[in-house]
C-alpha positions in Angstrom: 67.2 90.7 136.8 66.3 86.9 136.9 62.7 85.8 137.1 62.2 82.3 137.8 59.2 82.0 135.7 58.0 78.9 137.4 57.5 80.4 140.5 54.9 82.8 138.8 51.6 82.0 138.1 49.5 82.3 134.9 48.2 85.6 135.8 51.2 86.9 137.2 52.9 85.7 133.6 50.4 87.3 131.5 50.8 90.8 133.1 55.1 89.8 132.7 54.4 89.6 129.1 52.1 92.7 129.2 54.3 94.6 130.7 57.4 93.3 127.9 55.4 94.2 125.0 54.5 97.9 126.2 58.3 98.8 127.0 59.1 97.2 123.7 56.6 98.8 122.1 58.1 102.3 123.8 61.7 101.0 123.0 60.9 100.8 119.0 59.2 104.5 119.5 62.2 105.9 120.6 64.1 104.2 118.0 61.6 105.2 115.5 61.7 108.6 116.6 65.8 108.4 116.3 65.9 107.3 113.1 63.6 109.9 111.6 65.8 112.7 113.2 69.1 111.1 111.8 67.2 111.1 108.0 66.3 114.1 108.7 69.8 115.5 109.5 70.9 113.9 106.5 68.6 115.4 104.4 69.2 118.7 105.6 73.1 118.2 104.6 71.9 117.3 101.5 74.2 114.5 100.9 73.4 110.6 100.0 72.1 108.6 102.7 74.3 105.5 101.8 77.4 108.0 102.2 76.1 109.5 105.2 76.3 105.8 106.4 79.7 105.0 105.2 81.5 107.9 107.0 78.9 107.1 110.4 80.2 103.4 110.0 83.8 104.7 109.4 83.3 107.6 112.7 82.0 104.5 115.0 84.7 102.4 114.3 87.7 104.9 114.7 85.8 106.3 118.1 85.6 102.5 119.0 89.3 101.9 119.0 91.8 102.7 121.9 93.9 105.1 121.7 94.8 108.3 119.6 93.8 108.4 116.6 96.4 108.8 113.4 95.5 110.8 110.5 97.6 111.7 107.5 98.7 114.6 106.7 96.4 117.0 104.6 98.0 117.6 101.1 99.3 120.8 99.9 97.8 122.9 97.0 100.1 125.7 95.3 97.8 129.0 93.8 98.2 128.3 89.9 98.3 132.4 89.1 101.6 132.6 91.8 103.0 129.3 92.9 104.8 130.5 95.8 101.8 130.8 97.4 100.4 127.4 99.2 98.1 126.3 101.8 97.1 122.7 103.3 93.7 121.6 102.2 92.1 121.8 106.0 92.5 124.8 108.0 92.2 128.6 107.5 92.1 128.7 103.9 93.8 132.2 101.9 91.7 134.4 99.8 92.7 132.8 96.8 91.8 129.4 97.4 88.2 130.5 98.7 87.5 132.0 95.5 88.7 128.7 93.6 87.0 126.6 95.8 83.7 129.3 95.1 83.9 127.6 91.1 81.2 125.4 89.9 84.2 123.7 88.2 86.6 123.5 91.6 87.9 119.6 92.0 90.1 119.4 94.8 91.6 115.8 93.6 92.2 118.0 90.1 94.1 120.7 92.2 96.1 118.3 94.5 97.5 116.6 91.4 98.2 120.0 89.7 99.8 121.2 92.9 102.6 118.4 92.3 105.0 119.9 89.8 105.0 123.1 92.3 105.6 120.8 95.4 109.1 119.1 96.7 110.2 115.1 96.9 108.4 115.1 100.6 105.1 117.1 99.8 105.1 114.9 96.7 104.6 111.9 98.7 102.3 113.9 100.8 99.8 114.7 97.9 100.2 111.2 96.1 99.5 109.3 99.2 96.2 111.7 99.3 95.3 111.7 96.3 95.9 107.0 95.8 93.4 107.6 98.9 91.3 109.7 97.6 90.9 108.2 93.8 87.7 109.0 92.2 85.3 106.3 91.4 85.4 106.1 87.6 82.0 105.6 86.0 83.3 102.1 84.8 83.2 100.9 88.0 79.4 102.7 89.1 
């Protein structure tokens, strides 16, 4: 919409500017409004907001690009008590990974790298890509 604003005159320009602040005003209500929902999602998840930002950041910019999108392949964890049994880490997950996962103590970078010695030359590669991904931060570095 183009307003030639010297065609209106000064009352006509007052209520213009009258009429811009109010659907400003509503415009930052709404935003307002959006912003407390989205800190309150976050709170409910119970995770750090500046993480919570990270991975929206990370979502936006991956939904923002053309075409599919490529992830890599999940690694593969091996049960320590019977290492014929393996799973990938996202899916339907057996009985026996549930209950590790269910420790206080469970680390899943811990039990991708353990998984390793259990694991062939291509699931190797699998799991180390992962886990060079996936490095924890050291406290050095917080």
């Amino acid at each position: 919409m183009n307003i030639d604003l010297g065609k209106l005159n000064k009352k006509e320009r007052f209520e213009l500017f009258s009429d811009l602040k109010d659907a400003m005003t509503e415009d930052n209500r709404i935003f307002d409004e959006a912003l407390d929902k989205v800190i309150a999602i976050v709170e409910e998840t119970g995770e750090d907001l500046e993480y919570f930002i990270d991975c929206l950041k990370e979502r936006a910019s991956t939904k923002n690009k053309k075409g599919k999108r490529v992830s890599s392949p999940s690694p593969i964890v091996v049960n320590p008590n019977n290492p014929s049994q393996r799973t990938k880490t996202k899916g339907k997950q057996p009985d026996w990974r549930k209950a590790m996962k269910a420790k206080s103590d469970y680390n899943v970078w811990d039990h991708v790298k353990n998984s390793l010695k259990h694991l062939d030359e291509e699931e190797r590669k699998i799991n180390n890509a992962w886990l060079d991904k996936n490095k924890p931060v050291s406290q050095d570095e917080i």
